[in-house]
C-alpha positions in Angstrom: 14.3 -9.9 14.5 15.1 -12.6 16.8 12.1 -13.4 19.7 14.6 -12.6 22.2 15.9 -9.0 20.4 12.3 -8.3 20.4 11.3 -9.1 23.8 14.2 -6.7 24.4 12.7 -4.0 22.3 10.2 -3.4 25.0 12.5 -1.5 27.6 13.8 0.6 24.5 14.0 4.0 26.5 13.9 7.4 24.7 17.4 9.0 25.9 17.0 12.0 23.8 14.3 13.2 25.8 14.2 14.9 28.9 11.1 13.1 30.5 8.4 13.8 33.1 7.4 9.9 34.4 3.5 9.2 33.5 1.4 8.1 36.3 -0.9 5.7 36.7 -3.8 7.7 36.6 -2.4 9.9 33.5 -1.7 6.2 31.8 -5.2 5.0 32.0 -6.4 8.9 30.9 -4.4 8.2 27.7 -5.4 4.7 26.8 -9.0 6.3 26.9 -8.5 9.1 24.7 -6.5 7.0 22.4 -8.7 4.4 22.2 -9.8 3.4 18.6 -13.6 5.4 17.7 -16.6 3.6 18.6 -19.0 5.8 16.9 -19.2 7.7 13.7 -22.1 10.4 13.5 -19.8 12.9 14.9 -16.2 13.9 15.4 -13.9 12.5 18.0 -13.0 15.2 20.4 -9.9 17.8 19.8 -10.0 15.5 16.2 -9.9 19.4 14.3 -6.0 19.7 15.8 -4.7 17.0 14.5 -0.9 18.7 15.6 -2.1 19.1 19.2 -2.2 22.4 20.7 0.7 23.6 18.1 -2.0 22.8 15.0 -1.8 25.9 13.0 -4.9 27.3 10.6 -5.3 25.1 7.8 -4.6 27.0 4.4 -5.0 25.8 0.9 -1.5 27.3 -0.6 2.4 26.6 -1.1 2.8 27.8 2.2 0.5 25.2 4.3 3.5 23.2 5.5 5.8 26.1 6.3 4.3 27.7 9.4 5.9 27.2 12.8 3.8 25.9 15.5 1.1 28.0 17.0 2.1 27.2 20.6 5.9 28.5 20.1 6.7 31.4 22.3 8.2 34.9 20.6 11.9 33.5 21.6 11.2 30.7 19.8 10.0 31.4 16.6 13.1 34.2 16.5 15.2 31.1 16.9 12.4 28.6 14.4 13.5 31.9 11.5 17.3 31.3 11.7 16.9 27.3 11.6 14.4 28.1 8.4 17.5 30.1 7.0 19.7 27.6 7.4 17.3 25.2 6.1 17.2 27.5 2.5 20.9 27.9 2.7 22.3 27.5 -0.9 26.0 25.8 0.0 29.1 26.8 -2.3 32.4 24.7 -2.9 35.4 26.4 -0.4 37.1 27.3 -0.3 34.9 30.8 -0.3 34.5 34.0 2.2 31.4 33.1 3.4 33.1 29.9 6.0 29.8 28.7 6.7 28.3 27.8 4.2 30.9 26.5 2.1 31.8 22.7 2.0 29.4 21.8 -0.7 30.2 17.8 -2.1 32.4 17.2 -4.1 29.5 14.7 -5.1 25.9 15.9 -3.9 22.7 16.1 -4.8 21.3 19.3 -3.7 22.7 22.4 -2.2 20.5 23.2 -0.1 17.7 20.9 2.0 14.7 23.0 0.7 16.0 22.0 -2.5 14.5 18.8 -2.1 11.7 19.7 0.3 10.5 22.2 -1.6 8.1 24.4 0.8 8.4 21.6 3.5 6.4 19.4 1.1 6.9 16.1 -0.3 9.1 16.0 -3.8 8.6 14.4 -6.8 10.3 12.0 -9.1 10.7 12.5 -12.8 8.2 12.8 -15.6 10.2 10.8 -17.7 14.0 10.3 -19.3 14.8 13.2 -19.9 13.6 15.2 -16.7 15.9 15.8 -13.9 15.4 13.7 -10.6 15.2 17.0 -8.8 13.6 16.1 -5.3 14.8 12.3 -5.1 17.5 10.2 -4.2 18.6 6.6 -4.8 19.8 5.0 -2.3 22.6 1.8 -3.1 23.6 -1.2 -1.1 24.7 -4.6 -1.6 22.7 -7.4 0.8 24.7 -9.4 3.1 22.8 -12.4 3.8 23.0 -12.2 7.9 20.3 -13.2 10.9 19.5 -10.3 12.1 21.3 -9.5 15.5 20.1 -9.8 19.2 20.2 -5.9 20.0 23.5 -6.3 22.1 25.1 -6.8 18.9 23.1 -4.0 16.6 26.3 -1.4 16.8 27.9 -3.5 14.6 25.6 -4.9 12.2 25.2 -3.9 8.8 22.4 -5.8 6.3 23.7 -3.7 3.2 27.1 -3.1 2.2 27.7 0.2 -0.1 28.4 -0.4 -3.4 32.1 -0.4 -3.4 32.2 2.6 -6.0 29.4 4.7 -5.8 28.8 4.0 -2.1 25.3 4.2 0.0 23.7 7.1 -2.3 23.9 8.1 -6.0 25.4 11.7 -6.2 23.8 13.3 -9.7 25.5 16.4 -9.1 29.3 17.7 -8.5 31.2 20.7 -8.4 33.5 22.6 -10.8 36.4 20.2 -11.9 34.9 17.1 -10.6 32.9 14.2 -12.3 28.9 13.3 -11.1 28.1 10.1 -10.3 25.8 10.0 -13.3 22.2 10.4 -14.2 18.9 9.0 -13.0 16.2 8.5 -15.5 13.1 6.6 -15.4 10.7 5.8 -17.7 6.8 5.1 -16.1 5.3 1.5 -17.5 1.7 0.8 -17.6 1.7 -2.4 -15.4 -2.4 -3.4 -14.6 -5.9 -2.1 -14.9 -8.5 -2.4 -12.0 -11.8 -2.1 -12.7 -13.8 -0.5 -9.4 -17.2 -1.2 -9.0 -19.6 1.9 -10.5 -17.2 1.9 -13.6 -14.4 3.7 -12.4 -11.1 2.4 -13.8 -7.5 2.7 -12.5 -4.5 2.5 -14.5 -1.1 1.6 -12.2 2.0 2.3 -13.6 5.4 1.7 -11.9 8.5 3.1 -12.6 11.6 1.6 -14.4 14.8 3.1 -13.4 18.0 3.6 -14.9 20.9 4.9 -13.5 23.0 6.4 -16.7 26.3 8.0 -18.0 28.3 6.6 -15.4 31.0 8.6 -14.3 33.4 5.6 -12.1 32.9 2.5 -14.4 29.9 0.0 -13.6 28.0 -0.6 -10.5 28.5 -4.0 -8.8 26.7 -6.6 -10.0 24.6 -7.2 -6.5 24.1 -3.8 -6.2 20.4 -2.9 -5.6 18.9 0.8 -5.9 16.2 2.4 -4.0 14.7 5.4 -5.3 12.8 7.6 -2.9 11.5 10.9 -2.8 11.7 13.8 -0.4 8.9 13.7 2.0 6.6 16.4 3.8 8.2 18.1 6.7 5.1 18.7 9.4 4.8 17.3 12.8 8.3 16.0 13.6 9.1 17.1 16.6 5.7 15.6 17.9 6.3 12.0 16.4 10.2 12.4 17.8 8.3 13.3 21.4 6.0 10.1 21.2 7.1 7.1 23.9 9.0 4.6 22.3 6.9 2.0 24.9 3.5 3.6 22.8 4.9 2.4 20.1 6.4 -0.7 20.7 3.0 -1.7 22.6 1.7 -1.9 18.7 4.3 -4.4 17.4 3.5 -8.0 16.6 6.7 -9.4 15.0 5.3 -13.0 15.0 1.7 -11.9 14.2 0.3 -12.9 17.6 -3.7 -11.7 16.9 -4.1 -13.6 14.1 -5.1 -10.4 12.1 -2.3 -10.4 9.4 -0.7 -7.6 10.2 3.3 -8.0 11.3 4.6 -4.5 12.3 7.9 -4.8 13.7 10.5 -2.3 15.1 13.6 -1.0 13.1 15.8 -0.9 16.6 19.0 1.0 15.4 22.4 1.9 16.8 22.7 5.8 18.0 26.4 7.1 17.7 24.5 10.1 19.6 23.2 8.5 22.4 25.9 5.5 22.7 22.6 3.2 23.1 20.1 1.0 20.7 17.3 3.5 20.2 13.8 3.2 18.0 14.0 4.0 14.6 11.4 6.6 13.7 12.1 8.4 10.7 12.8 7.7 7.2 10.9 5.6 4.9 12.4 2.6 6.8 12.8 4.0 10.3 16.4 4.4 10.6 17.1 7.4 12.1 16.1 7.4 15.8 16.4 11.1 16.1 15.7 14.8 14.0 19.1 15.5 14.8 20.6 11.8 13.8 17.9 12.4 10.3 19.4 15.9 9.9 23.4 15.3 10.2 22.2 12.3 7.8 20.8 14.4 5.0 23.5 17.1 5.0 25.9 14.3 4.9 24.3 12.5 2.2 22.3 14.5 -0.3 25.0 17.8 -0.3 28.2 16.5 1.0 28.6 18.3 4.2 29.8 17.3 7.5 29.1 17.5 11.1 29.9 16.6 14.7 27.0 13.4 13.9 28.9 12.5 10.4 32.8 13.5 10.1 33.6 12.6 6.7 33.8 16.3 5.0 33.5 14.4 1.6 30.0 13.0 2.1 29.6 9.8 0.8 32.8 9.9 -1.5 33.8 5.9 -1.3 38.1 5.0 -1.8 37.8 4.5 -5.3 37.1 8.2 -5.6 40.2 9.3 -5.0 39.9 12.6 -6.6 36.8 13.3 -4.5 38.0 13.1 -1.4 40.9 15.3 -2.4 38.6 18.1 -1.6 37.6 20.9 -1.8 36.2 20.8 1.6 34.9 23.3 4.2 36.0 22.2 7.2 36.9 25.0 9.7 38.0 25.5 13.3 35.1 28.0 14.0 32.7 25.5 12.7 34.1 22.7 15.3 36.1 21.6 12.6 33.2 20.3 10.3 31.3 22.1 7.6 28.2 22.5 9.9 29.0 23.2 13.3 27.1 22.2 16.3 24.9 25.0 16.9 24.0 25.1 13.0 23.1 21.5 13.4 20.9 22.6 16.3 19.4 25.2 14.9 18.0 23.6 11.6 17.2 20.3 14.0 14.7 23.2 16.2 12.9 24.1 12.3 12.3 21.0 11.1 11.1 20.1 14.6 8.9 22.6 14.9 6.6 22.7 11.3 3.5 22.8 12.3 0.3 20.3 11.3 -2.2 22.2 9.3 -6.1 21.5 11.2 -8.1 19.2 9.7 -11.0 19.8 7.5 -14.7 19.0 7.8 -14.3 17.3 10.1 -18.3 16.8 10.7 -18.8 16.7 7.4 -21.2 13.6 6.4 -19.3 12.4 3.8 -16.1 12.5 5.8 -17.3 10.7 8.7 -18.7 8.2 6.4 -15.1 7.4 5.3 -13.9 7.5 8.4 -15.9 4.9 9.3 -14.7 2.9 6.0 -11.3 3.4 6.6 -11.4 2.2 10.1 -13.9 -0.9 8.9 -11.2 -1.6 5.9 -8.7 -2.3 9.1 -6.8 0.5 7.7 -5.8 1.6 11.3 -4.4 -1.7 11.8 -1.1 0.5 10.5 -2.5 3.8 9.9 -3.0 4.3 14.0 -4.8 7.1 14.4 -3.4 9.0 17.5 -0.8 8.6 20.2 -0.1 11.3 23.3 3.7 12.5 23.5 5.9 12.6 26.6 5.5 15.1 29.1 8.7 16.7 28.5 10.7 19.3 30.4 12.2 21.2 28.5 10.1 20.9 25.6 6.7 22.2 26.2 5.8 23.0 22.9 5.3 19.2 22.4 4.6 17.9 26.2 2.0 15.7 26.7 -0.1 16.5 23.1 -3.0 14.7 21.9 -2.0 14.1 18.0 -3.2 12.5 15.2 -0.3 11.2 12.9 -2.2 8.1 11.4 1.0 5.8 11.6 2.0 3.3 14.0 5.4 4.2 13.1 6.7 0.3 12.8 7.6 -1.2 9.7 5.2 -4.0 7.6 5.9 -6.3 4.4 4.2 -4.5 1.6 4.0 -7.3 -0.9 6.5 -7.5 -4.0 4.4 -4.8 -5.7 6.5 -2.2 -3.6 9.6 -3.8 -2.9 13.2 -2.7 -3.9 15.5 -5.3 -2.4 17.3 -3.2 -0.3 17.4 -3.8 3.4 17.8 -0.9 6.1 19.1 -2.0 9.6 16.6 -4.5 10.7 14.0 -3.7 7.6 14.0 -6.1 4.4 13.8 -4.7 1.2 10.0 -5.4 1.0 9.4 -3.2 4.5 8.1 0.5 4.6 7.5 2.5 7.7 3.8 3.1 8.1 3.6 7.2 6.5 2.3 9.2 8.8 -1.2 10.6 6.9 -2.0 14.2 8.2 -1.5 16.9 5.4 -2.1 14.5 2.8 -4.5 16.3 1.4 -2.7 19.6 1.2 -0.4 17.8 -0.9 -1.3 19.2 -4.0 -1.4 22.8 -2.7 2.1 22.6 -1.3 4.1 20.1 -4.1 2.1 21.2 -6.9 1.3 17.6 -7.8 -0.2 14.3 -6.7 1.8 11.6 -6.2 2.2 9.5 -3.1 4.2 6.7 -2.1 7.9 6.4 -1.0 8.7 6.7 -4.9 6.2 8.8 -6.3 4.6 6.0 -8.7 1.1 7.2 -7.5 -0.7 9.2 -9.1 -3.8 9.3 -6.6 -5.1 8.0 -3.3 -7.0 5.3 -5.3 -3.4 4.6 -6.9 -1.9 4.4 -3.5 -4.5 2.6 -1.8 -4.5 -0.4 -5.1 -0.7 -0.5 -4.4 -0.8 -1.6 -1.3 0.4 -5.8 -0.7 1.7 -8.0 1.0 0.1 -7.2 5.1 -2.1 -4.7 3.8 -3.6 -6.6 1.1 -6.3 -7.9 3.1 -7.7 -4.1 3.7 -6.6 -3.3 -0.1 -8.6 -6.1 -1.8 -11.9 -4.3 1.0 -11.1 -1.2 -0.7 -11.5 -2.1 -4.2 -14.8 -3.6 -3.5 -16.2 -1.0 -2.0 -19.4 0.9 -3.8 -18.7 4.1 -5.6 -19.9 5.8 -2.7 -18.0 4.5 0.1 -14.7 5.3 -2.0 -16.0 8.4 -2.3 -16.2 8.8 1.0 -13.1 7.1 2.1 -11.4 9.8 -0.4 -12.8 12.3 0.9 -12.1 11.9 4.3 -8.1 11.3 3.4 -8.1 14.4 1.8 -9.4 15.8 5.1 -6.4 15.2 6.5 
């Protein structure tokens, strides 16, 4: 970005909140209990509720990510049941009795949005060829070489242009008497060996992806794909709640301390709010809101529309002609979309309100040892480890919590290793957004499997961890020099999360 746009970035205000002012006195309380820890024989204080004061009981089963915050009063965990059913809502093609839920495609690729986050957990991408992409998506653009914009002029700005057939997502899926988009496959490639000190060797492997049986002639030659998986659904509505300014206060576009680390903002443009907004969520921050994230999805992965995205035929492009033809489900009692307001609502309310399982051993030598590891490794450089949300009015479920997310929420270069060549708003197509870490080690009780990162190529937090590039190679090079123990440790301690 620009040195002026990010200057400006500083008075980014969060409009989607309804906000208490912090005092002066509450501001210097907060930069004390978020302060980075100074000692490691013990836990940090309140560290055991990671989600704040809605952590719920940490269990070690499919369900670990699917419980509604503990702080939620009896009204609202009535109203956290009907956004879950919505959530689990299988979609049919209309036209069909049942108004709404019918709308589904033409072109999608799931019918419903636990369909891809299965149990509120991360998906997975395929074993191999000939398996399914079940809980992942490719996203498609084509990269217009522009400077990125000053944030006056962000509402128009586009760094990707959709592929001109297929548009911004590959649809694997379509209804009765229409054509899919095609197939994805990939097949996994053995690409280096480490060798860890204490004999422990890793094997990377990296995944080559094809997209196959084209249904609407060839992709465009510039056309690049980025393949991501579903991810884990806790602790939304508390990273949504946390002051833009918090974050922000983290950024160092131009690398300012010296320290190698250059997380900037993704600032986007919010048709909700009329305003340029933070970018929080997705694996390059560019949704600024649950709601924005959620009108996104149903748009994009099963083809239905709302009052945040019109277009009742998803991401059907013009030469598609047959697609967006219908069928479609849009209906006057649904405001004229496929998902009406209050439906919007009401599945925006579940997925903001998931709760954060506690953490685990939290006094446990071993854990505090890798604590200590992970903050000497600089790995909080990106991975912060806590922030306090808003005092919020209307919200008090998620007013004023301590929480520890471990993401500073900004997006960093992660070296060539990981990059797809496809920009996002103000990301390049070598950024990430920092992933938050809490859950991560429930992983394998709620997914059934073990792999991490945006594409699922890793098949372990040591894989992970020896991807890592570009900024963070510094603390990844620290890692795989570390005794036998101290990995250990450091392990350990992640999967305590």
């Amino acid at each position: 970005m620009a040195g002026t746009a990010a200057a400006q970035t500083l008075a980014l205000s969060d409009p989607h909140l309804n906000i208490v002012p912090r005092s002066s006195v509450e501001a210097a309380r907060i930069a004390s209990v978020t302060a980075p820890a100074s000692q490691f024989t013990e836990a940090e204080r309140f560290e055991t509720n990671q989600g704040g004061a809605g952590t719920v009981r940490r269990r070690n089963d499919a369900q670990a990510f699917s419980l509604p915050k503990s702080n939620l009063s009896f009204a609202q965990q009535g109203q956290f049941a009907v956004g879950n059913g919505i959530f689990e809502r299988l979609w049919v093609t209309a036209p069909a009795s049942t108004i709404a839920s019918d709308g589904l495609g033409p072109l999608f690729n799931s019918r419903a949005c636990q369909d891809c986050h299965i149990k509120d957990g991360r998906g997975h991408a395929p074993d191999g060829p000939n398996d399914s992409a079940g809980s992942l998506v490719v996203r498609l653009g084509i990269p217009v070489s522009v400077e990125a914009p000053s944030l006056d002029a962000l509402r128009t700005y586009v760094s990707a242009t959709p592929d001109p057939v297929y548009g911004r997502q590959f649809a694997d899926n379509a209804v009765p008497g229409k054509i899919r988009e095609g197939r994805i496959s990939v097949t996994w490639v053995d690409t280096e060996t480490v060798d860890l000190p204490g004999g422990e060797t890793v094997t990377l492997r990296k995944p080559d992806w094809t997209l196959t049986d084209l249904g609407y002639g060839p992709l465009h030659q510039d056309t690049q794909i980025s393949p991501r998986v579903a991810p884990q659904m806790i602790g939304l509505g508390l990273i949504e709640a946390i002051p833009a300014a918090d974050i922000l206060a983290h950024a160092d576009p131009d690398d300012a301390n010296g320290d190698g680390i250059s997380g900037r903002a993704n600032v986007v443009w919010s048709p909700e709010f009329g305003t340029e907004m933070l970018g929080r969520f997705g694996v390059r921050a560019t949704a600024p809101t649950l709601r924005h994230q959620s009108a996104d999805a149903f748009n994009a992965d099963i083809g239905i529309s709302s009052p945040l995205q019109t277009n009742p035929a998803g991401d059907c492009t013009d030469a598609q002609p047959a697609c967006n033809a219908g069928p479609h489900g849009s209906d006057a009692e649904q405001g004229g979309h496929e998902v009406s307001q209050e439906s919007l609502d009401r599945v925006t309310f579940y997925t903001r309100n998931l709760g954060v399982p506690a953490r685990a051993d939290v006094s446990d030598p071993q854990v505090l040892r890798g604590k200590e590891v992970f903050h000497t490794a600089q790995c909080t450089a990106c991975h912060m480890p806590k922030f306090v949300t808003h005092r919020l009015k209307d919200r008090p479920e998620d007013s004023f919590q301590l929480i520890w997310p471990y993401s500073d929420f900004l997006l960093h270069d992660m070296g060539p290793g990981l990059a797809d060549g496809l920009p996002a708003g103000l990301a390049t197509g070598a950024e990430w957004r920092t992933a938050p870490l809490w859950g991560t080690g429930l992983t394998e009780a709620v997914a059934g499997h073990r792999q991490f990162l945006h594409d699922g190529r890793a098949r372990s937090q040591t894989e992970a961890i020896l991807w890592h590039g570009g900024e963070a190679a510094t603390a990844r090079n620290h890692f795989a020099n570390l005794t036998a123990e101290d990995r250990a440790a450091l392990i350990a301690f992640l999967e305590s999360l």
